[in-house]
C-alpha positions as CSV (number, residue, x, y, z in Angstrom):
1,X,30.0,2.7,-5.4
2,X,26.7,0.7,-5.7
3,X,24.7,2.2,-7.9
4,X,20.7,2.4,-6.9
5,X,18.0,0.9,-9.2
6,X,15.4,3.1,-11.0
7,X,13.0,2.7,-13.6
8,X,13.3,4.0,-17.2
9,X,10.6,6.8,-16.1
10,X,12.0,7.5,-13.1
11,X,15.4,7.7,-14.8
12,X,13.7,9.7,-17.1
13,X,12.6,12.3,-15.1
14,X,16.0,12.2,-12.8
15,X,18.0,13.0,-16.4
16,X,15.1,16.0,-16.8
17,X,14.9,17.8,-13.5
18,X,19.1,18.1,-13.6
19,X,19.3,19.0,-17.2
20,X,16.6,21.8,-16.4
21,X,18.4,23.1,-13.1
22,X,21.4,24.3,-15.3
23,X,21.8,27.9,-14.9
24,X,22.4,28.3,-18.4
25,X,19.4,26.3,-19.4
26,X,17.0,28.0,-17.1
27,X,18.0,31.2,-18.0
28,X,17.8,30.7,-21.4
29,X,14.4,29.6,-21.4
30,X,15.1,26.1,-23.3
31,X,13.2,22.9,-23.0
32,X,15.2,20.2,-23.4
33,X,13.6,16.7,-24.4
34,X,15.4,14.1,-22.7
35,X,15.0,10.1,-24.3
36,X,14.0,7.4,-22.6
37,X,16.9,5.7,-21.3
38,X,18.0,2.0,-22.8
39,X,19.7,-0.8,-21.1
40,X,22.8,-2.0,-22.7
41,X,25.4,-4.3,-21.4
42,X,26.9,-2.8,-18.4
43,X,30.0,-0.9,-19.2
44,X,33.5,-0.8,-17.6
45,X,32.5,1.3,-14.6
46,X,29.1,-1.3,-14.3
47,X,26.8,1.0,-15.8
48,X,23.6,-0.7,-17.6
49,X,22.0,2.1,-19.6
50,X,22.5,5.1,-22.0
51,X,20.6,8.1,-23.5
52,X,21.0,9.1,-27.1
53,X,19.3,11.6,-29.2
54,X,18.0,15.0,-27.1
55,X,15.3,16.9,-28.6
56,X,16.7,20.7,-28.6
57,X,20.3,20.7,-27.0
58,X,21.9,22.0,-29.5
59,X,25.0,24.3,-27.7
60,X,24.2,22.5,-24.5
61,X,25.9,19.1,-25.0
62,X,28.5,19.8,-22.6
63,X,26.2,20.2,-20.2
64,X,24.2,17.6,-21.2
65,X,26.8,15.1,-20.7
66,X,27.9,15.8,-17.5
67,X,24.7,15.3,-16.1
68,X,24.9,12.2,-17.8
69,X,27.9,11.3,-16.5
70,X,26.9,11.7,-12.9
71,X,23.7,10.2,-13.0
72,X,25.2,7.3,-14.6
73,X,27.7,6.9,-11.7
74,X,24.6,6.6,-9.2
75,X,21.6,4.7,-11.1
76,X,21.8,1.2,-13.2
77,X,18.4,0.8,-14.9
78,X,16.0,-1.7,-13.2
79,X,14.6,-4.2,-15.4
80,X,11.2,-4.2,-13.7
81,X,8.6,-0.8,-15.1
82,X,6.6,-0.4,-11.6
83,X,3.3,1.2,-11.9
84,X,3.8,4.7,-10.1
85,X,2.1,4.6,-6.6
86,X,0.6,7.9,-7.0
87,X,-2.8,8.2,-8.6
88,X,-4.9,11.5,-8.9
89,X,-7.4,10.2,-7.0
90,X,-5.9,8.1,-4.1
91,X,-7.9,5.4,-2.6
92,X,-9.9,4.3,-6.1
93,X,-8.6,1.4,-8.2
94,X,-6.2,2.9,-11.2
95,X,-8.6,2.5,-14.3
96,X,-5.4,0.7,-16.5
């Protein structure tokens, strides 16, 4: 399977949003803080990044790591940081 190409923000906020759709998570109440992801040398499967070191997951590294798992199989981390398209104010010049 080729993987698609996202941003360490992006990937990010992928990891996030399926950590914080886990039943057990949501019910819970708990806020997970996700790392930024780093590039390593792709892996066996092809793979280019990994996550270490979750703020707060304590009981949910099970969970944790299957979402890992599958978002691994279908993103490789793009080497490129792209400004995000989306400004508060669209039409005006970002101010950075």
């Amino acid at each position: 399977m080729i993987r698609k190409l996202l941003n360490a923000s992006r990937l990010q906020t992928e990891v996030s949003r399926r950590i914080h759709r886990i039943h057990e998570i949501v019910e819970d109440g708990v806020k997970i803080r996700v790392p930024r992801p780093q590039k390593t040398e792709p892996d066996a499967s092809g793979c280019n990044w990994t996550m270490k070191h979750f703020g707060g997951a304590i009981g949910y590294e099970r969970d944790i790591e299957t979402v890992l798992k599958a978002v691994r199989a279908e993103y490789n981390l793009s080497d490129v940081e792209e400004k995000d398209g989306s400004s508060l104010f669209p039409g005006l010049p970002d101010s950075g």
